[in-house]
Backbone as CSV, one residue per row, in Angstrom:
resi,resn,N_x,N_y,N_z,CA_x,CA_y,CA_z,C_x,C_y,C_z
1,UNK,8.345,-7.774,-45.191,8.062,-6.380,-44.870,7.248,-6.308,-43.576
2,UNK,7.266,-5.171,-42.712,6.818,-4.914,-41.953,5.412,-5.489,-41.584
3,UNK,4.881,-5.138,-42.855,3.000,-4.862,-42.850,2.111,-6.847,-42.910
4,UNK,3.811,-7.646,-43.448,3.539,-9.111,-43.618,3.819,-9.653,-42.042
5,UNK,3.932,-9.060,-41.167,4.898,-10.039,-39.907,3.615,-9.676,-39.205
6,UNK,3.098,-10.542,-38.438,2.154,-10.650,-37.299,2.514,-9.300,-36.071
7,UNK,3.651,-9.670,-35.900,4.097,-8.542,-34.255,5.151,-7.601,-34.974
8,UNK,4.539,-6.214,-34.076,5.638,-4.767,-34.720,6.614,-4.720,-33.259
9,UNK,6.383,-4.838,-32.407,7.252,-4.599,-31.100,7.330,-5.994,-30.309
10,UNK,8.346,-5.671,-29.804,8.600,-6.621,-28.817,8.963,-5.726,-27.571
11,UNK,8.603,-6.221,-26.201,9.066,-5.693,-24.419,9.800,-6.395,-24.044
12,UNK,10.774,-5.873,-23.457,11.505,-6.524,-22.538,10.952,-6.131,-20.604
13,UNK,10.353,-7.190,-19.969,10.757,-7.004,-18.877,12.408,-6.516,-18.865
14,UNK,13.135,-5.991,-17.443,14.658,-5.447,-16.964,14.716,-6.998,-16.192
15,UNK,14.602,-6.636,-15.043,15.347,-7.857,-13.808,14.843,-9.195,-14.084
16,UNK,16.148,-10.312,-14.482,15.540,-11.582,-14.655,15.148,-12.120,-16.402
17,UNK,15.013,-10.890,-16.650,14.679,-11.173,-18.700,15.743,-10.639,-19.128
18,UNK,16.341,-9.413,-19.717,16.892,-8.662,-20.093,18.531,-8.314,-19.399
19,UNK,18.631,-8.145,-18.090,19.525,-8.269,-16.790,19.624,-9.161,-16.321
20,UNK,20.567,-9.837,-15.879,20.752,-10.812,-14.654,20.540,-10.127,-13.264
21,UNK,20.062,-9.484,-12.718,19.511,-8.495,-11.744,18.708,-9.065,-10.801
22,UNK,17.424,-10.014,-11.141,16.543,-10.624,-10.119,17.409,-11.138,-8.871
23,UNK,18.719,-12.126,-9.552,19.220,-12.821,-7.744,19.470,-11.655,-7.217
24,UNK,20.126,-10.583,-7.370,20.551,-9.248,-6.936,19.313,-8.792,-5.590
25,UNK,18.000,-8.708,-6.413,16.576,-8.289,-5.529,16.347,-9.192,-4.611
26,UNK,16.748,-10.784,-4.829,15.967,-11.925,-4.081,17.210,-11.433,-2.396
27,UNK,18.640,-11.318,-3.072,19.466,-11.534,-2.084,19.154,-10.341,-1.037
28,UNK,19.427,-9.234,-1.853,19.016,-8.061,-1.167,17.633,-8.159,0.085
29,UNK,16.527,-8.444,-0.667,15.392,-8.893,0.455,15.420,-9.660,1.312
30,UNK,16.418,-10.878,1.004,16.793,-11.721,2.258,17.070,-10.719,3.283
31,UNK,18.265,-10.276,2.769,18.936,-9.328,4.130,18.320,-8.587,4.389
32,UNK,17.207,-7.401,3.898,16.693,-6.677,4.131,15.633,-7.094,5.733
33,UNK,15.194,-8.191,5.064,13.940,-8.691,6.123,14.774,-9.424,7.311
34,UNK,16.019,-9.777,7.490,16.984,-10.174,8.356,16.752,-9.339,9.496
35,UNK,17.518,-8.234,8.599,17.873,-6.875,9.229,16.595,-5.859,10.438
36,UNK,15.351,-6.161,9.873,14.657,-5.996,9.874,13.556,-6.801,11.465
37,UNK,14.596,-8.353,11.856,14.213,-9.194,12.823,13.152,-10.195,12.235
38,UNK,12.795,-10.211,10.755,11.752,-10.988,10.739,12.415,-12.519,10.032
39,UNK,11.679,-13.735,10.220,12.071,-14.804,9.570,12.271,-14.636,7.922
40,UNK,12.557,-15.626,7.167,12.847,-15.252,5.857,11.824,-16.294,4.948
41,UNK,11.013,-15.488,4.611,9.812,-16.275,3.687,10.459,-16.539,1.736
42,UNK,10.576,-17.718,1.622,11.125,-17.797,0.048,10.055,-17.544,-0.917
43,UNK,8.972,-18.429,-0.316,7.980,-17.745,-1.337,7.565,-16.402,-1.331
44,UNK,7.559,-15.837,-0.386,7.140,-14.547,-0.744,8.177,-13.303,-1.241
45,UNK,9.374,-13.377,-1.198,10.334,-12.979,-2.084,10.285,-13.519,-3.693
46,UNK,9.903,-14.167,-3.816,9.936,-14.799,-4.955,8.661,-14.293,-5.675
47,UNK,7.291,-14.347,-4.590,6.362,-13.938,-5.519,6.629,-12.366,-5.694
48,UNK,7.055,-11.741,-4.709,6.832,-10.209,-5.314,7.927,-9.646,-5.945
49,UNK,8.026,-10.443,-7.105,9.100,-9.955,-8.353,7.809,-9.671,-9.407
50,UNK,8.507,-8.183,-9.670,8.021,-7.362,-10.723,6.386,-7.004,-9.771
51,UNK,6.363,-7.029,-9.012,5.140,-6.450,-8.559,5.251,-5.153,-8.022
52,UNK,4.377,-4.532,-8.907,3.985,-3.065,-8.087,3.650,-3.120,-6.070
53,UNK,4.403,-1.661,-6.206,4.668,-1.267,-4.595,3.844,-1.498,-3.695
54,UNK,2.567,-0.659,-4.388,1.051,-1.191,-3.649,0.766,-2.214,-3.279
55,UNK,1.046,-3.198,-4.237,0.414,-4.788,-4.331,1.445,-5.301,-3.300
56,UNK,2.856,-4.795,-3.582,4.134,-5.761,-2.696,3.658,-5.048,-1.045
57,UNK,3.478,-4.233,-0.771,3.268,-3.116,0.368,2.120,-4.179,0.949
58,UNK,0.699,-4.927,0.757,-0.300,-5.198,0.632,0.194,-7.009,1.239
59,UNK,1.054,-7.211,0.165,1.425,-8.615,0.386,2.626,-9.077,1.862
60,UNK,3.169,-7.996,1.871,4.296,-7.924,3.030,3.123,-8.020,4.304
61,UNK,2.968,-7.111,4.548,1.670,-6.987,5.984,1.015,-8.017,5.881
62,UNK,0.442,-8.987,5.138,-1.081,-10.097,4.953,0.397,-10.904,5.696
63,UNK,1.600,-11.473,5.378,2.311,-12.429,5.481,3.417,-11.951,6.966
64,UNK,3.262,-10.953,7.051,4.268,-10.652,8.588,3.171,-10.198,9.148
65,UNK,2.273,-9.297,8.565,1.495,-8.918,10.192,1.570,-7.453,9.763
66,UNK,0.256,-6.499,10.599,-0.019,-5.437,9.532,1.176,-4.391,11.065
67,UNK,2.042,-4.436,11.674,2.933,-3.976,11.964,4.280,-3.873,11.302
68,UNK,4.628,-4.816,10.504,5.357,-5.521,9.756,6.025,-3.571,8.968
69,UNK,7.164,-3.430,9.149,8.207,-2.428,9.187,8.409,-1.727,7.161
70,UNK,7.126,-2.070,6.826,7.818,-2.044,5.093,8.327,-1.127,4.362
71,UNK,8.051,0.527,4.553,8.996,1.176,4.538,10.275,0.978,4.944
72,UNK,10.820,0.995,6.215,12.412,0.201,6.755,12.715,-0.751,5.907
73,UNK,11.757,-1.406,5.746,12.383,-2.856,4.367,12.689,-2.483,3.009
74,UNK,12.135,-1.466,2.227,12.014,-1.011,1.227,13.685,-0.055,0.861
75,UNK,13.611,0.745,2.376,14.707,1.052,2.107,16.041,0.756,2.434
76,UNK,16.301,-0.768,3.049,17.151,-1.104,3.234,17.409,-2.623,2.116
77,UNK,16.197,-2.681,1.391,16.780,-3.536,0.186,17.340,-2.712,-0.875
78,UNK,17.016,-1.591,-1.332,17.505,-0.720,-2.030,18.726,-0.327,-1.329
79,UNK,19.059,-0.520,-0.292,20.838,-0.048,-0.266,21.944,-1.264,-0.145
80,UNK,20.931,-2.216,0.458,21.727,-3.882,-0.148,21.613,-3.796,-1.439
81,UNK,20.680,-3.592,-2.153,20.465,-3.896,-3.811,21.992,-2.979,-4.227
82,UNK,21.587,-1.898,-4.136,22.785,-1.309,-4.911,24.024,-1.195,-4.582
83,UNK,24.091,-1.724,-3.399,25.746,-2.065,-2.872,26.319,-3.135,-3.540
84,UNK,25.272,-4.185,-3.649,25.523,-5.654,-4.497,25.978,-5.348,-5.726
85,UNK,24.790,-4.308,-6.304,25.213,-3.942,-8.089,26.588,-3.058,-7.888
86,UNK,26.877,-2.370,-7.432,28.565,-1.512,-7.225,29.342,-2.406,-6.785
87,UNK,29.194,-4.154,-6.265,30.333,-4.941,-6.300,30.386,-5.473,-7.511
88,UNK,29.506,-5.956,-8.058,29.086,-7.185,-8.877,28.630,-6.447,-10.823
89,UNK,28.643,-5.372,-10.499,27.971,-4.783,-11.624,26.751,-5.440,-12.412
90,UNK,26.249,-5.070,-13.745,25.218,-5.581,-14.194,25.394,-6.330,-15.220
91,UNK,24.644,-7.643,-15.515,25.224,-8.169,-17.163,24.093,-8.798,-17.581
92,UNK,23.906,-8.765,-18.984,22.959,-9.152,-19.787,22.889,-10.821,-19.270
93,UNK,21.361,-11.060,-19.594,21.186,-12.353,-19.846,21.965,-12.410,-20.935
94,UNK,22.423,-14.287,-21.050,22.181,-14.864,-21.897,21.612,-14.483,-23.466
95,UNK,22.630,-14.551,-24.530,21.334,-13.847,-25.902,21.112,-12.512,-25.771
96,UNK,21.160,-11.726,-24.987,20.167,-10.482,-25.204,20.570,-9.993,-26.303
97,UNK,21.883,-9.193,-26.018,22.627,-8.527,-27.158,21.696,-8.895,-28.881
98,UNK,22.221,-10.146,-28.756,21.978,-10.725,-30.171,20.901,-10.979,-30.470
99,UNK,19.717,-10.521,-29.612,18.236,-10.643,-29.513,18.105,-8.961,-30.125
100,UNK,18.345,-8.437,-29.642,18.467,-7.275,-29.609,18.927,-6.550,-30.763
101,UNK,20.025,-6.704,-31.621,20.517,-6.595,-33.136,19.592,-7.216,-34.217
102,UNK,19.058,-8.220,-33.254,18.293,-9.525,-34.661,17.349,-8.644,-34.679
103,UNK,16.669,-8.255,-33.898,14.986,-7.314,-33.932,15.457,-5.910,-34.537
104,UNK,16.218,-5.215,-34.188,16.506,-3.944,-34.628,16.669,-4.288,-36.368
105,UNK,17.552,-5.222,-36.877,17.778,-5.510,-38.141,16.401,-5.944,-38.841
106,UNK,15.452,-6.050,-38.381,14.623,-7.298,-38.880,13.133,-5.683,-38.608
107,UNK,13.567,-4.887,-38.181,12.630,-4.233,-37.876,11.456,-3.880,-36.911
108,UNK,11.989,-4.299,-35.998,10.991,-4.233,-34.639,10.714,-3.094,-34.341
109,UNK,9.738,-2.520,-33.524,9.767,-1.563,-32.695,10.325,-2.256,-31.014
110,UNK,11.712,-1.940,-30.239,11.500,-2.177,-29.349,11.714,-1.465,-27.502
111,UNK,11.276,-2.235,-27.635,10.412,-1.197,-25.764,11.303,-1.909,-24.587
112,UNK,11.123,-1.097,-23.067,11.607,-1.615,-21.546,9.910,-1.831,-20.588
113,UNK,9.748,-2.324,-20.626,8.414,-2.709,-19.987,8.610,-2.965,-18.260
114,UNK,8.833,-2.064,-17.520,9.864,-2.275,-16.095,8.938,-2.093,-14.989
115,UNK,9.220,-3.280,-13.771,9.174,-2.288,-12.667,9.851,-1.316,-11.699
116,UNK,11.124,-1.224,-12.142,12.167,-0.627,-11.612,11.702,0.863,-12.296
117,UNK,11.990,1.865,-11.475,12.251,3.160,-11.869,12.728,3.270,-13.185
118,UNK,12.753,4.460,-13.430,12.863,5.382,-14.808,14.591,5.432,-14.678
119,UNK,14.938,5.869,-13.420,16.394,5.948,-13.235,17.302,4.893,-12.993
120,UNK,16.502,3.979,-12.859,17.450,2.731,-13.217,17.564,1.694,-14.284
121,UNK,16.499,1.759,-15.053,16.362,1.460,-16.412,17.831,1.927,-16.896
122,UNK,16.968,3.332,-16.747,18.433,4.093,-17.877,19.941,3.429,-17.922
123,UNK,19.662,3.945,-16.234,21.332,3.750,-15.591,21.608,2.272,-16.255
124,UNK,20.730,0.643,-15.995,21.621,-0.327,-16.716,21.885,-0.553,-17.968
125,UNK,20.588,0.195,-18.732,20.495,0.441,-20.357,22.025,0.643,-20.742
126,UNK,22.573,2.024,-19.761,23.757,2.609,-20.186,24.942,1.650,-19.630
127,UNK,24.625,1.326,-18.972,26.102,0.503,-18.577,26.376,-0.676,-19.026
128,UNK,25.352,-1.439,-19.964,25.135,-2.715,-20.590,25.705,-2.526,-22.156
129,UNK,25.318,-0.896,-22.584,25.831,-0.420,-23.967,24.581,-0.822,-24.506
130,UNK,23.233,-0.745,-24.389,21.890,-1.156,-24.741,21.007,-0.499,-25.332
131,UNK,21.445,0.727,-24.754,20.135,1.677,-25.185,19.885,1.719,-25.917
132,UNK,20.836,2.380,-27.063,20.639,2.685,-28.500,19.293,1.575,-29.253
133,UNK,19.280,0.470,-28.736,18.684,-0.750,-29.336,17.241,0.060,-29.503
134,UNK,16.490,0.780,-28.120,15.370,0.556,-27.145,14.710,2.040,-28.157
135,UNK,13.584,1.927,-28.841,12.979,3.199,-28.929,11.769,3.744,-28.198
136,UNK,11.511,2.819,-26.747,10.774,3.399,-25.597,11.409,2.498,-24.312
137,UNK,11.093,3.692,-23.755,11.988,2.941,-22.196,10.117,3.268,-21.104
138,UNK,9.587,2.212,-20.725,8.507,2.738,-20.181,8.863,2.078,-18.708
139,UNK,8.472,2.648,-17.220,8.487,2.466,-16.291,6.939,2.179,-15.317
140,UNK,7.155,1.183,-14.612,5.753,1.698,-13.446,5.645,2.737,-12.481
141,UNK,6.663,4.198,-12.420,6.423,4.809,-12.055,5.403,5.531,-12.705
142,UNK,4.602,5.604,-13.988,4.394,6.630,-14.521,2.993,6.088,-14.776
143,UNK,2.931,5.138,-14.404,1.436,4.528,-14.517,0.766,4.233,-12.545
144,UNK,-0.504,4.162,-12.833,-1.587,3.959,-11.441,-0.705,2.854,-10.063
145,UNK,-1.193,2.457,-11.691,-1.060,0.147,-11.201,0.048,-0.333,-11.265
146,UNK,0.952,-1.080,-10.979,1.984,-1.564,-11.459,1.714,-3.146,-12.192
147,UNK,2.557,-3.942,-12.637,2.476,-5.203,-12.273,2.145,-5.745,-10.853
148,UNK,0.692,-7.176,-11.287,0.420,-7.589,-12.154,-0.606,-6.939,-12.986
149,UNK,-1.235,-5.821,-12.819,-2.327,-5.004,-13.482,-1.516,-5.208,-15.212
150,UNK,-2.113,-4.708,-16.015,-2.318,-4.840,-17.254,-1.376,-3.361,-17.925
151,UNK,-1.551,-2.049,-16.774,-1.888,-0.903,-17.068,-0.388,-0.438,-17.549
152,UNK,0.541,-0.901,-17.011,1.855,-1.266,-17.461,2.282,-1.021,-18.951
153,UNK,1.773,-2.172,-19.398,1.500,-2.718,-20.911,0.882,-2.377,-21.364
154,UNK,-0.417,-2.064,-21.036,-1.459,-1.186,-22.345,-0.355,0.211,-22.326
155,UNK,0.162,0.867,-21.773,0.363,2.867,-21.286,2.025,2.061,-22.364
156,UNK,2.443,0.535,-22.889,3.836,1.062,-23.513,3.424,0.864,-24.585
157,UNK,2.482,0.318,-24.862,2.153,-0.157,-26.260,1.916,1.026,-26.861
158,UNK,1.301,1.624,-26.250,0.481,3.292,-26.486,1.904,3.870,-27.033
159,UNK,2.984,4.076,-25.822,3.895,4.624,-26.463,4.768,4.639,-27.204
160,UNK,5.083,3.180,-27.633,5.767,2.441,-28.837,5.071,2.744,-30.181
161,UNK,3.733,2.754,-30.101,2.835,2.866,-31.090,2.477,1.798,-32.060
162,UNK,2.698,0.527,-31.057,2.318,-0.681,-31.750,0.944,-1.094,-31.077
163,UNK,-0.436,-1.329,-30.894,-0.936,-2.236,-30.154,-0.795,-3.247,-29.566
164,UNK,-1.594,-3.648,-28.672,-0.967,-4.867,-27.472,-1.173,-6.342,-28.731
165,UNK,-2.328,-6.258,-29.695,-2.180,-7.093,-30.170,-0.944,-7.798,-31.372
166,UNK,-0.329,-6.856,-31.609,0.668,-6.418,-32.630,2.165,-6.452,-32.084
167,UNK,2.082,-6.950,-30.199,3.219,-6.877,-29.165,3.373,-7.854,-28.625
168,UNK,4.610,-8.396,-28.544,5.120,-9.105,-27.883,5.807,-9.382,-26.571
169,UNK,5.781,-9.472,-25.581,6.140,-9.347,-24.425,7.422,-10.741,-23.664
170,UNK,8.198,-10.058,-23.444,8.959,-10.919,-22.958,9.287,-10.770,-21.067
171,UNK,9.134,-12.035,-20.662,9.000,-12.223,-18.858,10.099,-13.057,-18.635
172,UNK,10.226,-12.680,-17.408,10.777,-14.357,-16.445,9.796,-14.783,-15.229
173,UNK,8.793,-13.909,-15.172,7.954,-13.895,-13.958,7.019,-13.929,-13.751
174,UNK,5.874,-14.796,-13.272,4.435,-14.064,-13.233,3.396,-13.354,-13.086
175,UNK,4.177,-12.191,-12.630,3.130,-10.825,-11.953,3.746,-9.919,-13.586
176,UNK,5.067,-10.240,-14.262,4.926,-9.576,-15.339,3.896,-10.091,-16.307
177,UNK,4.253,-11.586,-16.566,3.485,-12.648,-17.435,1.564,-12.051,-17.225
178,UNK,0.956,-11.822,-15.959,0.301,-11.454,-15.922,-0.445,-10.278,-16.273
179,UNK,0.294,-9.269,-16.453,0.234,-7.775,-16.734,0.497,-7.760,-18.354
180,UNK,1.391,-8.356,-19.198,1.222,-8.442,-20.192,-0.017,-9.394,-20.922
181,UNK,-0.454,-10.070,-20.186,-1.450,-10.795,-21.380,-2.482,-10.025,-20.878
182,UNK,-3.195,-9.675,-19.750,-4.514,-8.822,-19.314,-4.273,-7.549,-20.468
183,UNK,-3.172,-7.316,-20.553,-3.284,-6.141,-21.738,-3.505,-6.480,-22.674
184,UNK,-3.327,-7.558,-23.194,-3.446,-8.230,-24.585,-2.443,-8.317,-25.560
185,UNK,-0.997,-8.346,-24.773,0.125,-8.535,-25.386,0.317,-10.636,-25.913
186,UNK,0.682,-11.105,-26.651,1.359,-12.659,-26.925,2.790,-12.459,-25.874
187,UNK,3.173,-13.350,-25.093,3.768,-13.289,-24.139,5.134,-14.951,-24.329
188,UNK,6.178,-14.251,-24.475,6.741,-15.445,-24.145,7.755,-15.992,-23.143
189,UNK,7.935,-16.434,-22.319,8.560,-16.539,-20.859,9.799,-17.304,-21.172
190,UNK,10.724,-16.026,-20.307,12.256,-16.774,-20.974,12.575,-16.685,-18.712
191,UNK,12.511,-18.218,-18.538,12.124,-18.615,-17.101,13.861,-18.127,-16.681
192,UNK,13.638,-17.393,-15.041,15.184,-16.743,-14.282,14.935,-18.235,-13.561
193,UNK,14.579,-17.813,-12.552,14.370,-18.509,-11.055,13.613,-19.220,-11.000
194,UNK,12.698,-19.276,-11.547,11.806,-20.663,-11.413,10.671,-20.771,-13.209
195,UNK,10.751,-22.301,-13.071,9.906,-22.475,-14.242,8.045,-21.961,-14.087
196,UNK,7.767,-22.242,-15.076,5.882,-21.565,-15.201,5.182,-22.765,-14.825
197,UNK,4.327,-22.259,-14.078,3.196,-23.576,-13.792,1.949,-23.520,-14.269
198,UNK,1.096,-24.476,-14.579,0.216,-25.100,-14.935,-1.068,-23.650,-15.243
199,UNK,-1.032,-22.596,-13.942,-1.799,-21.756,-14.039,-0.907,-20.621,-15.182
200,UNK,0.292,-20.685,-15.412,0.819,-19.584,-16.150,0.812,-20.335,-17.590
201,UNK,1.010,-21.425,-17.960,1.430,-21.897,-19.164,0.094,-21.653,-20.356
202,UNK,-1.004,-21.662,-19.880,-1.450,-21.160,-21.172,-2.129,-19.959,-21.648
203,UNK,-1.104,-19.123,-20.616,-0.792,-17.447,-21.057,-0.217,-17.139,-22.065
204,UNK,0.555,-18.113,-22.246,1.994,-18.441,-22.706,2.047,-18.673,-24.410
205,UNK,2.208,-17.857,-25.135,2.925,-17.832,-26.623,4.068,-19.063,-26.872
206,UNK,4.999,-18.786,-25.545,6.176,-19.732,-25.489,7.024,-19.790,-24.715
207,UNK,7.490,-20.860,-24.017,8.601,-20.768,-22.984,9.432,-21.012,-23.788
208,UNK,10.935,-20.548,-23.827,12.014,-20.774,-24.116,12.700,-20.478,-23.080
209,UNK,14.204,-21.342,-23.272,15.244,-21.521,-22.061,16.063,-20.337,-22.244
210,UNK,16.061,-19.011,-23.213,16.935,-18.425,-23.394,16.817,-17.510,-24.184
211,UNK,17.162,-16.197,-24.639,16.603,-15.547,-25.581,16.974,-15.743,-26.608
212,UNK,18.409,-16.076,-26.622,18.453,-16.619,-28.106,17.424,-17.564,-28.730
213,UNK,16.234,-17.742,-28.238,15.557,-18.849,-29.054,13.669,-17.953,-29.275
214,UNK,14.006,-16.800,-28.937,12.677,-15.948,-28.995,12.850,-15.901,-31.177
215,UNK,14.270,-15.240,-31.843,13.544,-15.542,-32.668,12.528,-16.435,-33.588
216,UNK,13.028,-17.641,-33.352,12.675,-18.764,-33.906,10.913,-19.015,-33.592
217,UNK,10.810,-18.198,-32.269,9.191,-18.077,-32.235,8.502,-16.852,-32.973
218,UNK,9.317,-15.899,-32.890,8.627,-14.807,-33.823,8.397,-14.929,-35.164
219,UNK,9.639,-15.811,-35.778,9.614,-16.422,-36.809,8.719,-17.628,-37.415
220,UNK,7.986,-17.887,-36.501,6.666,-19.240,-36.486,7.387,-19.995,-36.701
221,UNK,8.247,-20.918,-36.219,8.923,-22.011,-36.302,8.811,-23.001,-35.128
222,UNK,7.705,-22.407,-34.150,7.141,-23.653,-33.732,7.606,-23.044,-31.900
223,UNK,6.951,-23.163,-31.113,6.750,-22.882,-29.824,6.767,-24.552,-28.646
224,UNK,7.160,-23.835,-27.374,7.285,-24.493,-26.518,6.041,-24.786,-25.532
């Protein structure tokens, strides 16, 4: 029963957890910053996944230079981004689906924990056939802070109506990974693009290679 299981909700990060979407953002920013005349930094595409605008806005200028074009960049990865998704369309990770039925059956409360807009949540929710699963769709538009702040995750927990301690959070990234445990979510990292390091791992509830293997941790059957 409900009231016997440790966690009432589980989050899904969107791009990279939930979507195959992240290469979509990485490629897009390549070209964007191409386009743009500047060299192409990997790490710093890489770090500002799932990071709020502010923080990415903040990090662009420290690493090009406080001339550095980021509006022009902003909006020319968003029209690579979605030209890519209108060739390529959108598709679940790995597992989700069946991540997704197992929790609904089993009784979860579950949530979208995003940094993508409100309108694009929806939009892949709907085109994945997903929604129905989701009984909160929460965005970083609607909060201060984005990822990595906390404020994210405390403002879905609120609206799921589970507490952060009572929530589970699922990442591929560390500015999400970060934002969920400062809230006080158990966090388990199902790795896109790169594995967790030494400073992320004992954030960490559990790495698994895949979502099909999140139940088996919710289920206490032993973590990575």
């Amino acid at each position: 029963m409900e009231q016997e299981r440790r966690y009432g909700a589980v989050l899904f990060d969107m791009d990279g957890t939930l979507t195959d979407t992240e290469k979509y953002h990485q490629e897009a920013f390549r070209q964007a910053i191409v386009s743009c005349g500047y060299p192409i930094k990997e790490e710093i595409t890489l770090y500002q996944r799932s990071l709020g605008k502010p923080y990415a806005k903040r990090l662009f200028l420290r690493w090009y230079g406080a001339d550095f074009p980021y509006q022009t960049l902003r909006a020319r990865h968003n029209a690579f981004f979605e030209k890519i998704v209108e060739e390529r369309g959108v598709e679940l990770k790995p597992g989700a689906e069946e991540l997704l039925r197992w929790l609904k059956a089993e009784g979860y409360r579950i949530g979208l924990a995003t940094a993508s807009s409100e309108k694009r949540a929806e939009q892949y929710l709907a085109l994945t056939g997903v929604r129905p699963y989701f009984d909160c769709v929460f965005c970083a538009e609607k909060v201060k802070r984005g990822k990595p702040a906390p404020d994210l995750y405390t403002a879905a927990c609120k609206a799921i109506g589970v507490p952060p301690e009572r929530t589970v959070a699922l990442e591929d990234a560390p500015n999400g990974i970060l934002s969920a445990f400062t809230a006080g979510c158990d966090v388990i990292m199902v790795p896109d693009l790169t594995p967790p390091d030494e400073e992320l791992r004992w954030r960490l509830l559990a790495c698994v290679p895949s979502l099909d293997r999140v139940p088996a941790v919710l289920r206490g059957e032993g973590t990575d």
